[in-house]
N, C-alpha and C positions, 0 to 999 in steps of 0.2 A: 525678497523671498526667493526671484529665482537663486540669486548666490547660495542659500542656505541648502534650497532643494539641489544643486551641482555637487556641491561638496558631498551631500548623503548620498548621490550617486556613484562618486569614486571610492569614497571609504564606508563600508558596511559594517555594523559592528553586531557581533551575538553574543549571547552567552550561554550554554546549554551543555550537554554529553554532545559530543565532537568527535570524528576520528583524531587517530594520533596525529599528534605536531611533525612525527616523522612521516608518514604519508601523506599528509594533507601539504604541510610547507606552511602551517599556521607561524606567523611573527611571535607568537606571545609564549613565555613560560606555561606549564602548566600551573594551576593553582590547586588542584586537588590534595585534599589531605591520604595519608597511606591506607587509614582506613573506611574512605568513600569509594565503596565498591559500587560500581555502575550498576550490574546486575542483585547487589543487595545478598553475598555473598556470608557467610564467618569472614569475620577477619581472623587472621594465620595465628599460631601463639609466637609464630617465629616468623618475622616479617619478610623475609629472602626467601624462605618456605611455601609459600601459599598453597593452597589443596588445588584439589580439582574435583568438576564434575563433566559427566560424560552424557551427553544425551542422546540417546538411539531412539529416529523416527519411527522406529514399527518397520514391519514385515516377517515375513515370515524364515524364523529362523536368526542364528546370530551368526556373521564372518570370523575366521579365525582371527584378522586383524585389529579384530574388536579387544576379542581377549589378549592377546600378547598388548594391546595398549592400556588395559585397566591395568593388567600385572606392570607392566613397564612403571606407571605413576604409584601403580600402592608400594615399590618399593623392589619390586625383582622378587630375587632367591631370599628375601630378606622380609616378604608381603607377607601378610594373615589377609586372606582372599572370604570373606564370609556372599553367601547365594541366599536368596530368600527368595522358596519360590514364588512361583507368579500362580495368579489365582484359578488357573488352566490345571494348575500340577500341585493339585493337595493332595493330605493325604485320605485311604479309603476308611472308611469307619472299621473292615477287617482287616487293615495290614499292621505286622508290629513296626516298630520306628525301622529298626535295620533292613524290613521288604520294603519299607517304603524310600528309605536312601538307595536302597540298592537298583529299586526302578528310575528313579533321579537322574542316576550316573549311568546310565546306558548312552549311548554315543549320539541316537536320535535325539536323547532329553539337553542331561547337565554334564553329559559324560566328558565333555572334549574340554570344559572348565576346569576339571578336576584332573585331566592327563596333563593339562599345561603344568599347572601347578607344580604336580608332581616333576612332571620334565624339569624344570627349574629348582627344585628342592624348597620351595616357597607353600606355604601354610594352605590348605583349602577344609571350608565347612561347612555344611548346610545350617541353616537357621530355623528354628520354628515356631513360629509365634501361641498356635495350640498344640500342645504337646504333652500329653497324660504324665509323659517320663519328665516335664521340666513345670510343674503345675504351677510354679512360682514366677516363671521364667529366670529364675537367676541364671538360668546356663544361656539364655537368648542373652539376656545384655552385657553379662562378662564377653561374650565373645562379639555381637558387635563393638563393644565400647572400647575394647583392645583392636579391633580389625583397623586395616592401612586402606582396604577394599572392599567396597560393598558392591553388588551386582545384584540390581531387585527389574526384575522384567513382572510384566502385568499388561494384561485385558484391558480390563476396566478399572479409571481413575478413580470412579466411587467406590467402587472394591478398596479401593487402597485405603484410600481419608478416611472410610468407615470405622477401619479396623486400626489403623495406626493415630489417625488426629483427633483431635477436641473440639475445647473451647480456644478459638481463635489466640484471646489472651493469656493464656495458658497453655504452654505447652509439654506435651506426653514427656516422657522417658526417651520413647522412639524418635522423635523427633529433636531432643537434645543430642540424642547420640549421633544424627546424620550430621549433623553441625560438629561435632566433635571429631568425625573424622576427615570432615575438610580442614578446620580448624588446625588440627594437628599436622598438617600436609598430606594429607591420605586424599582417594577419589572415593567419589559413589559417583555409582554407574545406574544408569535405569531404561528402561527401553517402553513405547507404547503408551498404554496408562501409566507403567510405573514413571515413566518421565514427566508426564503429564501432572501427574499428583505430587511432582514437589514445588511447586510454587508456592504462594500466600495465598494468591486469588487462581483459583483452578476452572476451566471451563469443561463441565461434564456434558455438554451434548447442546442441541440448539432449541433455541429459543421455541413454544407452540407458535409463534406472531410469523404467518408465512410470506406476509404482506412484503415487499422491499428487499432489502440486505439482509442475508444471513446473522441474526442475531443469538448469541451467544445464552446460555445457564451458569450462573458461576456456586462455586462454594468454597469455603475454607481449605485451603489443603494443607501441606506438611512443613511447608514456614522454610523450607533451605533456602529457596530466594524470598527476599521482602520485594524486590524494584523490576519484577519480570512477570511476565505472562509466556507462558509455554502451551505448544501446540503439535501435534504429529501426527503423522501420515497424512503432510501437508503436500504434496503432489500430486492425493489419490481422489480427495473428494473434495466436489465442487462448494466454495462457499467461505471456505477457510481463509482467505485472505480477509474476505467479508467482516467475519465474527470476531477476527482479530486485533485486526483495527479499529473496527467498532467500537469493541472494547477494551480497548487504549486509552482513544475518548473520551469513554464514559466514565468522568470521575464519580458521582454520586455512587453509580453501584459498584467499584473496586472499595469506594471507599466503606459501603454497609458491609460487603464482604470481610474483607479487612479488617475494620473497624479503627482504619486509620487514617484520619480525616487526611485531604489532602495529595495524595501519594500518586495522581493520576501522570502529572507532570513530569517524575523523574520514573517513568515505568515503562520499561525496553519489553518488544515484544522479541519474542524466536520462536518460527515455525521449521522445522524439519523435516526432511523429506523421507520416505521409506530407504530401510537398509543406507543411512547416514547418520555421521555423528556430528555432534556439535561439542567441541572441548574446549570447557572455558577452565581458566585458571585465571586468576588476579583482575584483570581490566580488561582480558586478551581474549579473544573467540576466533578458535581454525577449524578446520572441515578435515572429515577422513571418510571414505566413504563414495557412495557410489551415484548419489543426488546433489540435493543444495540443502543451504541453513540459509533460511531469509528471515532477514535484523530489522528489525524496525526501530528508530531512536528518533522520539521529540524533539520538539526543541519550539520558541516562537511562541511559550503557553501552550504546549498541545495543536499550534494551528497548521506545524509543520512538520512531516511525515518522513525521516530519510530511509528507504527502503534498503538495503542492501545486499545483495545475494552472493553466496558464498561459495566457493566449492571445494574440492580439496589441491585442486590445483593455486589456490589462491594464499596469500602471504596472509600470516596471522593479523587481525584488526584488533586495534587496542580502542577503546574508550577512556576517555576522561574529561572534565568538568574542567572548565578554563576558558575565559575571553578568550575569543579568536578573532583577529584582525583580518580580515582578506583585499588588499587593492583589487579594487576594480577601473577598469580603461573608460576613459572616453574614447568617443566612436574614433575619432582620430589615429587614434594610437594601434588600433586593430584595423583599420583603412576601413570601416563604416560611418558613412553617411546616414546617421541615424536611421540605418535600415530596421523595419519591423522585425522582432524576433519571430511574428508567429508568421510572417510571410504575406503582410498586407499590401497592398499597392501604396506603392508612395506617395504621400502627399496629408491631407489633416482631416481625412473622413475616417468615419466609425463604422467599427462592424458588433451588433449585436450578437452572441449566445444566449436564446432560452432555450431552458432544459423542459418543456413542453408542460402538459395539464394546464389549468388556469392561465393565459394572457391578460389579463386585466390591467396588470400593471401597465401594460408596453403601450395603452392605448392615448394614455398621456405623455408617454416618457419617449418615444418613438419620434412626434411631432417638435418636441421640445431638443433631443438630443441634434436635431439638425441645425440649431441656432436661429430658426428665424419664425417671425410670427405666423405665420400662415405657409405652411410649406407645401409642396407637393409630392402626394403619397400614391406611389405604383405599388398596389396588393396582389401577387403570383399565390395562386390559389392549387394551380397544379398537381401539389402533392395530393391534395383529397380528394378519395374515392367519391364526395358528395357534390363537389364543385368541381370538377376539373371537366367537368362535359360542359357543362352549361356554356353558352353566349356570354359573351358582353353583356348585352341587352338582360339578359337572365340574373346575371352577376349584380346589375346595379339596381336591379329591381328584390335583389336575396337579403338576407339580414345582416350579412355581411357589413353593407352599408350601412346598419346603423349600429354598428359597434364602432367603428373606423374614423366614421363622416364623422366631424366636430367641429365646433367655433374656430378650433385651432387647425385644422387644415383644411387651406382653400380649396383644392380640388383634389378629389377621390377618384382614381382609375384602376383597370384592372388590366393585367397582362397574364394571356391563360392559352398557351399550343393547343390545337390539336394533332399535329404532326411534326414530328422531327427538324422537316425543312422548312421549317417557318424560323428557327433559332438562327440562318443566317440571312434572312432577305431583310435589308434596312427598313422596308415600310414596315415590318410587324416591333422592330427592334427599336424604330425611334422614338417610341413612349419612352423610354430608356433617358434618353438625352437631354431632358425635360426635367427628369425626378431629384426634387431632392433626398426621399429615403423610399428603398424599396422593403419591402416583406413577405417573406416565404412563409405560407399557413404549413400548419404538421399535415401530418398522414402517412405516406410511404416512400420514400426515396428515393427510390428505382422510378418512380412515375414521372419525377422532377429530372433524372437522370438521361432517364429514355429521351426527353424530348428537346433538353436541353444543350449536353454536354458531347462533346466530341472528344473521346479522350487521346487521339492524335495530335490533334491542332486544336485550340480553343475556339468554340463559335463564335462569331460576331454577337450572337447575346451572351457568354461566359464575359468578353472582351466590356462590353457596354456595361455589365455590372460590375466591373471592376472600375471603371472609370467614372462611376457614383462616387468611389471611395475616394478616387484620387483628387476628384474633382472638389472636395470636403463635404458630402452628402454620407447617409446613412443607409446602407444597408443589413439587414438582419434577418431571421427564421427562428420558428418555433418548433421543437419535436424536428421530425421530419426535414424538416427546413434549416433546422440546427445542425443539423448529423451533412446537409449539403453544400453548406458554406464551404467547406476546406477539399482542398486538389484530393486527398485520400480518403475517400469514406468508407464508413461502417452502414453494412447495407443489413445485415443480420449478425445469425447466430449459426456455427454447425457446432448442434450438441451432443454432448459426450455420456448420454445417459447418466448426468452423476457423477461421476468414477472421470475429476479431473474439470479443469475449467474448460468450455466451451471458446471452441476460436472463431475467430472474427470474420466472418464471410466480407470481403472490399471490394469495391468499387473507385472509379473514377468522380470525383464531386467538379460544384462549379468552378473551384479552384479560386473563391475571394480570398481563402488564408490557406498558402501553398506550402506551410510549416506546418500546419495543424491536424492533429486527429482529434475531431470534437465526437463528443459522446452527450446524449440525451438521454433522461429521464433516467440519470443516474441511482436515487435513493428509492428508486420505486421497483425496481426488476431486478432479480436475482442476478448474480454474476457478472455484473455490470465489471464489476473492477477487475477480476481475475482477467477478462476477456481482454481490456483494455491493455494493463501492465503487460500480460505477455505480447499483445501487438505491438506495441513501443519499445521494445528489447528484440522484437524479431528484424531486424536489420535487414537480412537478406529479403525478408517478404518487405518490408517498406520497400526497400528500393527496384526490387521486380515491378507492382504496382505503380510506383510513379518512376521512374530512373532517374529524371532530372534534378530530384532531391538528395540533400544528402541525410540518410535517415540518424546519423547520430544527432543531427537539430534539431527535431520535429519535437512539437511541444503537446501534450495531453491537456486537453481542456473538454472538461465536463462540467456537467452543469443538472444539477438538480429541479425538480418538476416547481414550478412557480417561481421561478428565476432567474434572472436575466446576468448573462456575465458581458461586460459592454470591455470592447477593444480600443484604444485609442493610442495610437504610437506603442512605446514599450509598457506602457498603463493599461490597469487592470481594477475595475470596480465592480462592483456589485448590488445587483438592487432586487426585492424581492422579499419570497416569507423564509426562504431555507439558505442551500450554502450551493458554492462554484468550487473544482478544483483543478489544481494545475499540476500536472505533471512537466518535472524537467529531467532529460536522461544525462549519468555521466559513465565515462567509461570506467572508472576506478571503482572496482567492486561488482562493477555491472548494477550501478547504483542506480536506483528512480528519487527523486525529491518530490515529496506529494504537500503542494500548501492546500487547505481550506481556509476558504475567504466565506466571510459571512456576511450579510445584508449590511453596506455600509462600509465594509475593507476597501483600502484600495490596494495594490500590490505593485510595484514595478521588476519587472524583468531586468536583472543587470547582467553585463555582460564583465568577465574578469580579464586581468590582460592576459590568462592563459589560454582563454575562448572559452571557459567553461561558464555556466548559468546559473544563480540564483534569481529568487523571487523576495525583497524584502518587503516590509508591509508601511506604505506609509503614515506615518503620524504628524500631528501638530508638532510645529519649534519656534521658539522665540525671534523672530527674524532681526537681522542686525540692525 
């Protein structure tokens, strides 16, 4: 068995949407046919041809770099440039057609569209979907369905589906013609809602359920992508990473949207950032513009998240479908001594993560993770505002004791500061010595912090709890106690009224996992991820905070209310009602890999011979 399990450690094998073989350094050809387009594109009528579309995250106002790059793909001096206004700029019930174009093309409106145009000797037109002079519309779809360029800016995404889309299975006139003009190698361009509303599954606003993550509203939209989920003015409001992967996820409701069963699997999200583009063309996404375009691509059944952020300084990223081979090193070969990735103390002991609410689980699972029949259990209460005064003697007389105290551990003790210098004097610290699993109750952080940790030199009780782990005893925390396990903690929130994700107030923790930023009570608070992901990419704040670390290492690990994520060497399991996730950072793309493990995954952390990190998930094999 172990033979079977070494070999899966150096060769990992996936199969899923991948960056390209030329960025990545995949062994394998591609396998993709010409027309599996990752984002669920037209295919081209001329396959060297492919169209383009252009997605503008919102803000206010368009850059002139925009337009010289729509005209640039519809074709130059040689483009039919067609506008359709956005639902800001209809027309008045008194104006004739010609006051109302001619307010259009004023320089504040549609004006600097139509001087391009002309500068270039290239076609420009407004479009109007009501229009008393075109009551048929036959003048609306000769001229988009001849146009190289479309340019549809919009408010509101329901505005748009309202008036342009259907019945899912059926689709408009308008809706074949946006297909026609990538088809044919022409762009559509759209900005705001209008970007928003060309999807299949469109997300018009959030969820009433305020409870937890940011959840999403979906409905039909305008069918130009089938395999994408689009998202914008994703910089500006808090939540949006939330709703998006959330709804990645959730295959049941893409697929009633939709109405095609299935499709959760090969479905890329992209959110965009105000006054940014996202230009896809064939399999390929690059950035223009003055934010980011953040990719998200499956892979693992949905269980793995590869985030990837974009900018315009960044080399265009191709997608494609194709086994990829990646070598991975034994520890040897990268001169580790099967060191812990998340920075555990050496040796064969365990460190719990729960993600807080409910402990029930842990009250079997705690005594038994230590391996022996009657073990001994040190309960640090500290963190709670309800016990952390009490005595000893108060403590074993609380109820505590009779959640804890079982058949299966022989002695029950408790270790509870009331002041600072009690963390280095040996008589308060040698319970310590003794245990073989300790446990942090939840509450507040900073309480466990304050009396604890030194964040200069580690106290002789930071040092004694590590040497539980080394020693092969367990250590772990709930809530509170979860968030104090790792050298970097998250102590709060400073929030941004909304307008942008909330950053992570840090602190010093006890430092049992000197890699780790763990996060608690993940599924249950707002903004849990946003705050996370930008901590883990902010380098310079990691490494101010701890300096001994090197922050491009540091592993995210959250964990959701009523579940336990247990550490053991580069292994990763999970036990519980909900899920765990792991964050791993890479430098290519400014990339995050987000696995969720559910009740019963195990995971291992590999290490590659290039130093870079995956997590694959292990399964049953037939052993030789």
């Amino acid at each position: 068995m172990k033979a079977v399990l070494f070999r899966t450690l150096l060769l990992a094998t996936s199969i899923g949407l991948g960056l390209s073989i030329e960025d990545m350094g995949w062994s394998c050809p591609s396998t993709a046919r010409a027309d599996d387009n990752p984002f669920g594109l037209p295919a081209p009528t001329v396959a060297e041809k492919p169209g383009s579309v252009m997605l503008h995250g919102g803000g206010r106002g368009v850059r002139q770099y925009v337009r010289e790059e729509l005209l640039r793909l519809a074709g130059g001096n040689a483009a039919r440039v067609v506008l359709l206004p956005s639902d800001e700029e209809q027309r008045k019930s008194d104006e004739t057609l010609e006051e109302y174009e001619k307010r259009l093309s004023r320089m504040e409106g549609y004006g600097r569209w139509q001087a391009l145009c002309r500068a270039n000797n290239a076609h420009f037109q407004f479009i109007h979907w009501n229009c008393p002079e075109d009551p048929d519309r036959s003048q609306f779809y000769t001229a988009l369905e001849q146009a190289t360029g479309l340019w549809m800016p919009a408010e509101d995404q329901k505005w748009v589906i309202e008036r342009y889309a259907s019945d899912p299975l059926k689709p408009t006139r308008f809706q074949l013609a946006l297909r026609g003009i990538v088809s044919r190698g022409g762009v559509v361009g759209a900005s705001g809602g209008g970007m928003a509303s060309l999807a299949e599954s469109v997300i018009v606003g959030n969820a009433a359920d305020n409870a937890g993550w940011t959840r999403a509203r979906l409905a039909f939209g305008l069918g130009l992508f089938q395999n994408t989920l689009l998202d914008q003015n994703f910089d500006i409001w808090s939540g949006r990473v939330e709703r998006l992967t959330d709804t990645l996820r959730n295959g049941p409701q893409l697929d009633r949207v939709a109405r095609r069963p299935g499709i959760q699997h090969r479905t890329i999200g992209i959110g965009v950032d105000r006054q940014t583009i996202a230009v896809l063309s064939g399999n390929s996404i690059r950035v223009i513009g003055e934010g980011c375009v953040n990719l998200f691509v499956q892979s693992n059944g949905g269980r793995t998240i590869a985030w990837h952020r974009l900018t315009a300084g960044s080399r265009p990223l191709a997608l494609r479908a194709s086994p990829a081979h990646k070598q991975f090193a034994a520890p040897s070969d990268i001169g580790l001594d099967w060191e812990s990735p998340f920075g555990a103390p050496p040796g064969e002991g365990t460190v719990v993560l729960h993600g807080g609410g409910s402990t029930a689980e842990m009250y079997d699972l705690l005594p038994r993770l230590t391996g022996k029949l009657h073990p001994r259990l040190v309960h640090c209460p500290s963190a709670s505002d309800t016990y952390r005064r009490m005595s000893n003697e108060e403590l074993m007389a609380s109820d505590l004791v009779g959640v804890w105290k079982t058949d299966a551990v022989e002695s029950l003790r408790f270790i509870n500061a009331n002041m600072p210098e009690q963390a280095e004097r040996p008589e308060f610290c040698r319970l310590l010595d003794s245990a073989d699993a300790l446990w942090f109750m939840g509450g507040d952080q900073r309480n466990l912090t304050a009396l604890y940790v030194n964040p200069v030199h580690p106290s002789l009780f930071q040092r004694k709890v590590r040497n539980i782990v080394s020693r092969g005893g367990v250590v772990g925390g709930s809530s509170a106690g979860c968030a104090a396990l790792s050298d970097l903690m998250i102590v709060g929130s400073v929030e941004n009224n909304g307008r942008g994700p909330a950053r992570a107030e840090l602190s010093r923790g006890l430092g049992v996992l000197s890699n780790v930023v763990a996060e608690q009570h993940f599924d249950a608070r707002q903004g849990r991820i946003e705050r996370f992901a930008e901590l883990l990419r902010d380098k310079r704040r990691l490494a101010n905070i701890s300096p001994a670390r090197d922050p491009s290492r540091m592993v995210g690990l959250a964990v959701e209310e009523g579940t336990a994520l247990i550490l053991h060497g580069n292994r990763l399991s999970v036990v519980g009602k909900n899920k765990a996730h792991v964050f791993l950072r890479s430098e290519v793309y400014d990339t995050l890999t987000w696995d969720v493990l559910a009740s019963g995954d195990i995971g291992i952390v590999c290490t590659s011979i290039d130093g870079s990190r995956q997590l694959h998930f292990e399964e049953w094999g037939i052993a030789d």
